[in-house]
Structure formats: structure tokens, C-alpha cells
C-alpha positions in Angstrom: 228.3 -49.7 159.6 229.8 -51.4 157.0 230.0 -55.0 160.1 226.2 -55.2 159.2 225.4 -59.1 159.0 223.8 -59.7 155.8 219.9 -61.0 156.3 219.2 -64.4 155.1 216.1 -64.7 153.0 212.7 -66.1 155.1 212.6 -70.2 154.3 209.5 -71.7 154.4 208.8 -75.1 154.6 205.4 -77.1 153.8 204.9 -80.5 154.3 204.9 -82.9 151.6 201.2 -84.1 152.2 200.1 -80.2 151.7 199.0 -79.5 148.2 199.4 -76.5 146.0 197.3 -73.5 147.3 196.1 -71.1 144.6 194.5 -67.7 144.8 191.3 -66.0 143.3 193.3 -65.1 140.3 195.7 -68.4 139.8 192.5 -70.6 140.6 190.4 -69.0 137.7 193.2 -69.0 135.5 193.5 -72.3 136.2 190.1 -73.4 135.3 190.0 -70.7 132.3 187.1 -68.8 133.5 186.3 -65.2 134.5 187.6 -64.1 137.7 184.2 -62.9 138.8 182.7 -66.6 137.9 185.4 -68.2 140.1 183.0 -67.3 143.3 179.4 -68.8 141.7 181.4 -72.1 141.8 180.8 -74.4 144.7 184.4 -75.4 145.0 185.6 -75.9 148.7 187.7 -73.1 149.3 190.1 -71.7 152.7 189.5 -68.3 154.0 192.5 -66.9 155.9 191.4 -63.3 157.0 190.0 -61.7 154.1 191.6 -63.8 152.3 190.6 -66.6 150.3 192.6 -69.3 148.5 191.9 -72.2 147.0 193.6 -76.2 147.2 194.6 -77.3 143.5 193.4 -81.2 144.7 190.3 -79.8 145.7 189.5 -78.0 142.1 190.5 -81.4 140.3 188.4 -83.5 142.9 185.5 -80.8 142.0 186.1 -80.9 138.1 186.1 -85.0 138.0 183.0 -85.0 140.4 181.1 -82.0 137.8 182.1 -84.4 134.6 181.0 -87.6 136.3 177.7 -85.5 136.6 177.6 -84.1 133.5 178.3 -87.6 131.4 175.5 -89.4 133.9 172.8 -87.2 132.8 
């Protein structure tokens, strides 16, 4: 038992073009606002099963397009 080859940790690569993906939690957090608020927010978001995660570009795209908005009106 003691032969056992050691198990190399699971790598995973991304490509460079991919941007950071956040969750529920990390993309509230990141905006500073309630987690329950973070789904009454028409930000483009990825489901993957019952999951649902969010693209950090796509939360700054949506944050310079709401200011553009708000400083137009």
C-alpha cells in the first residue's frame, strides 16, 4: 500500500479571452448590494444547471451603460 502514486491536483485552464465569472454572492458583493436585489437587476447573466453565475465585463458594461443613463436624464 504504501506504492500508492500520489494524485496530482485537477488543472484547469481558461482561455485568456474568458473573463472573470462571479457567483450570486461575489457578484452582489461586488456591486455592494443585497444578495436578494442582485436578481431584480437586468444584468446578462449564465445559467449552468441551477446554477447561475455572472461575467465581471458584463456587470461593468451594465454599470457604465446605467450611469450613462442616469447622467442623460
Amino acid at each position: 500500500m504504501e506504492n500508492r502514486k500520489e494524485k496530482t491536483p485537477a488543472v484547469y485552464y481558461a482561455p485568456d479571452n474568458v473573463s472573470e465569472v462571479l457567483t450570486r454572492r461575489q457578484a452582489a458583493g461586488y456591486l455592494k448590494i443585497c444578495l436578494n436585489n442582485i436578481d431584480l437587476l437586468p444584468i446578462p447573466r449564465v445559467r449552468i444547471g441551477r446554477s447561475v453565475r455572472f461575467r465581471k465585463a458584463d456587470i461593468d458594461t451594465w454599470l457604465e451603460q446605467t450611469a450613462a443613463k442616469v447622467v442623460l436624464s
